[in-house]
C-alpha positions in Angstrom: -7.3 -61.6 51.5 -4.6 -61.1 54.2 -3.2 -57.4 54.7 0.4 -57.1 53.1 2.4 -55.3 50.8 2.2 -57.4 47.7 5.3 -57.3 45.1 4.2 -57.4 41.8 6.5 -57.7 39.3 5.6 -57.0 35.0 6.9 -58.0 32.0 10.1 -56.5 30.3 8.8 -55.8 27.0 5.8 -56.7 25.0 5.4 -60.1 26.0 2.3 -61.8 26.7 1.4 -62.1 30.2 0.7 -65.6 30.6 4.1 -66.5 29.4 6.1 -64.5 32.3 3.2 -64.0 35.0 2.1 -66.8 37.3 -1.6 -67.1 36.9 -0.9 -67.4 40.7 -0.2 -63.3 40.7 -3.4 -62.6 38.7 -5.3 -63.8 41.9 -3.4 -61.7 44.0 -4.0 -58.7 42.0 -7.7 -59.2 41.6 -8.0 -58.7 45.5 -6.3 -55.2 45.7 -7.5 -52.1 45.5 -4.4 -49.7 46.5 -1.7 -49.6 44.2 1.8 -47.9 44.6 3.3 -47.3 40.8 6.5 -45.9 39.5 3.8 -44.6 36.5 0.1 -44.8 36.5 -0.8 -45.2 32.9 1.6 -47.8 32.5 0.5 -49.5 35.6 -3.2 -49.3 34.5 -1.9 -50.7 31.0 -0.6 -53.6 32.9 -4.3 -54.2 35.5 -6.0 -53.9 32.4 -4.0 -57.1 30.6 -3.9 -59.0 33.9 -7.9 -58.7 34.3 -9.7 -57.0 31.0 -12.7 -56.9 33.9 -10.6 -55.5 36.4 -11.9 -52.0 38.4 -9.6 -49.6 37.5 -11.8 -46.6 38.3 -12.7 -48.0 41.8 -8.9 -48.2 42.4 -6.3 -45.5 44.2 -3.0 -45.3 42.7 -0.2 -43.5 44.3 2.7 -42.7 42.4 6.2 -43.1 43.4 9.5 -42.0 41.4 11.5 -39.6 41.2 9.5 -36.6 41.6 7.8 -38.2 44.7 8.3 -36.0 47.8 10.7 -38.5 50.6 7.7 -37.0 53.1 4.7 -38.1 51.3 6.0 -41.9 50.7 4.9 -43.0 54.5 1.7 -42.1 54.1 1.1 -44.1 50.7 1.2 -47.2 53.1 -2.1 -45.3 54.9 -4.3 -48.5 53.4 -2.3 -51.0 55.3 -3.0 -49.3 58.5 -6.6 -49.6 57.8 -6.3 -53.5 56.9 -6.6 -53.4 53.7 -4.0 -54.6 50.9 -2.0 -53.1 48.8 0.3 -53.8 45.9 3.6 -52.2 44.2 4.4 -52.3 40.7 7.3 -51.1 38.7 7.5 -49.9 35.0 9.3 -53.2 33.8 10.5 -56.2 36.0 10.1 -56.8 39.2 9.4 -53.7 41.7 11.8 -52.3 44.6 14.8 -54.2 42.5 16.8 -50.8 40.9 13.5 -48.9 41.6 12.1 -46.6 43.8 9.6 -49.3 44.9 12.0 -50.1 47.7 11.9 -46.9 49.5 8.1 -47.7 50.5 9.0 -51.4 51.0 12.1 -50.6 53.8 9.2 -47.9 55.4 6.7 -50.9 55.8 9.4 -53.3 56.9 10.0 -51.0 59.7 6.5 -50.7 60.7 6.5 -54.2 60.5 3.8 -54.8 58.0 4.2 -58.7 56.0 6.0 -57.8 52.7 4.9 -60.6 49.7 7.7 -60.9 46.8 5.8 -62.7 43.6 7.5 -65.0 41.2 7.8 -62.7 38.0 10.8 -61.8 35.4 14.0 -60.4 36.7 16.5 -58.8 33.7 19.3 -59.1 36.5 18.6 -62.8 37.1 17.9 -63.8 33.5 21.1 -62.1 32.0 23.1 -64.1 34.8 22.0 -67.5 33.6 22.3 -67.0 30.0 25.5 -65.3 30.4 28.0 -67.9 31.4 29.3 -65.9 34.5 29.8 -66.3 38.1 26.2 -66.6 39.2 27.5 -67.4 42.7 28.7 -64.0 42.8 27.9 -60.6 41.1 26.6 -57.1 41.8 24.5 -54.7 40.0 26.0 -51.0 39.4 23.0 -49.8 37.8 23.6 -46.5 35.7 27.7 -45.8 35.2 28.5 -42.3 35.6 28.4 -40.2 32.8 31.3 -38.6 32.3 34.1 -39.8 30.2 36.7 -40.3 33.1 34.7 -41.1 35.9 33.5 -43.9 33.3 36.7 -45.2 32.9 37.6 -45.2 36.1 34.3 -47.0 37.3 34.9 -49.6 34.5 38.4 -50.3 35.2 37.6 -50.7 38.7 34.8 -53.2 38.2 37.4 -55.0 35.8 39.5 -55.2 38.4 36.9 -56.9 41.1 36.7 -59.5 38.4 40.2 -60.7 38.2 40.7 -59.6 41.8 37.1 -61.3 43.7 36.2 -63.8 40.3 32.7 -61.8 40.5 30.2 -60.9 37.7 29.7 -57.2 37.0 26.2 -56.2 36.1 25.1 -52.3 35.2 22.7 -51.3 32.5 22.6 -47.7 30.4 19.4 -45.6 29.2 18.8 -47.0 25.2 19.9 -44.3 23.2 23.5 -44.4 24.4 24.5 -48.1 24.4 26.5 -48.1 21.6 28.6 -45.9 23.1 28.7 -48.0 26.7 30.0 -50.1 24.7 32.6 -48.6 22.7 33.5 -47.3 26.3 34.1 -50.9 27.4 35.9 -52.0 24.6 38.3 -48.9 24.9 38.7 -48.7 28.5 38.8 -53.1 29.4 41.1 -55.8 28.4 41.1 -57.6 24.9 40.5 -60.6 27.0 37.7 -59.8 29.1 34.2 -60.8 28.1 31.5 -58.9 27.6 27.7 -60.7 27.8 24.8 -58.3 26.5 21.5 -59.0 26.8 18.7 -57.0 25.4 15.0 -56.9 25.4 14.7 -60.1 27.5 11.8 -62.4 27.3 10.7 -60.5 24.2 10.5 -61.7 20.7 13.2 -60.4 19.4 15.3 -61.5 22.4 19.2 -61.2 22.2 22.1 -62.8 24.3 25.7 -63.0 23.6 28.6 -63.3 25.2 32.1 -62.7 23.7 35.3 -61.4 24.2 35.8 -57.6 23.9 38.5 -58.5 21.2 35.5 -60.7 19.5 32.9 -57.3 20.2 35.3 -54.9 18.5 34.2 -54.2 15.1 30.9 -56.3 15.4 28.7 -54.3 17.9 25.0 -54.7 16.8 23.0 -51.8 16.7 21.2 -51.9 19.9 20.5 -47.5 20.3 17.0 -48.1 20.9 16.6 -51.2 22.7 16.4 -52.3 27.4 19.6 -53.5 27.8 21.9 -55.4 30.4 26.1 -55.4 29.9 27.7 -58.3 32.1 31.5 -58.3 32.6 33.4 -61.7 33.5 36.9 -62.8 33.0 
């Protein structure tokens, strides 16, 4: 198997592999033994439904988030040096995309190890097609701030780059406070602007809508609990 950095991207939700994963990826993964994860048990998780016979215990995971000291992500790439490959792999979606996967992927692009990107499911990409929007131009925000007025602000201003640049505005929120994101947009944005969410993508219980924010007002679905993805367009 030839030495690289392989991308390997998960499902969103609870979905079975086969119908998100190229069995393509599942060949890949059977030949590596070096893993970089954002979370080991949930990366395990994942090994495990990609190969029930895969060897977990005579694998070495190294994990990378957060709480990952910026000094000890170079020498996670150690197993690359020796020739051997290795793969990254993200909680949900596909890794270095709004993860800390890409730290480790700009250190071996600068050491000039090959970097492999798999086909998997991207939240960003998917919500862009089902939306309706630009999808010739748009830009993820990831997490708005926090605070009431530097929310307002940041949402007005991404309004604005609408109306001003005709671009799609992507940023998602932590579960538990999406119904207030979106009361936020519906106070803070024009009547007129839409509003596409998408939530727990690929899953069963998938949901996409776009409407106006007059349309959203009044009629916001409960959604506290569940991965989602607000899109602005005009």
């Amino acid at each position: 198997m030839e030495t690289a950095l392989y991308l390997l991207p998960v499902t969103l939700g609870d979905t079975p592999l086969d119908r998100v994963i190229p069995a393509h990826n599942i060949e890949i993964i059977s030949g590596i033994r070096h893993f970089i994860v954002e979370n080991v048990r949930s990366a395990r998780r994942f090994l495990r439904q990609a190969d029930p016979k895969f060897d977990i215990d005579g694998s070495q995971f190294y994990e990378l988030n957060k709480h990952t000291a910026p000094q000890d992500i170079a020498g996670f790439l150690q197993p690359l040096h020796d020739g051997k490959p290795m793969g990254v792999i993200s909680e949900a979606g596909c890794p270095a995309v709004a993860d800390p996967g890409a730290d480790v992927v700009a250190i071996a692009q600068r050491k000039g190890f090959k970097v492999v990107p798999l086909v998997g499911p991207s939240s960003i990409i998917l919500s862009v097609m089902a939306s309706g929007f630009n999808g010739q131009s748009f830009a993820f925000h990831g997490y708005l701030p926090i605070k009431p007025e530097e929310r307002a602000r940041r949402l007005k201003q991404l309004e604005q780059r609408i109306y001003n640049e005709q671009q799609t505005q992507l940023f998602i929120e932590t579960p538990y406070r999406n119904g207030k994101m979106i009361e936020d947009i519906i106070k803070n944005c024009r009547p007129q602007t839409k509003l596409c969410i998408a939530a727990n993508l690929t899953c069963d219980d998938e949901y996409v809508r776009t409407r106006t924010l007059k349309e959203w007002s009044g009629s916001v679905p409960d959604l506290s609990k569940i991965p989602c993805i607000f899109l602005l367009y005009k």
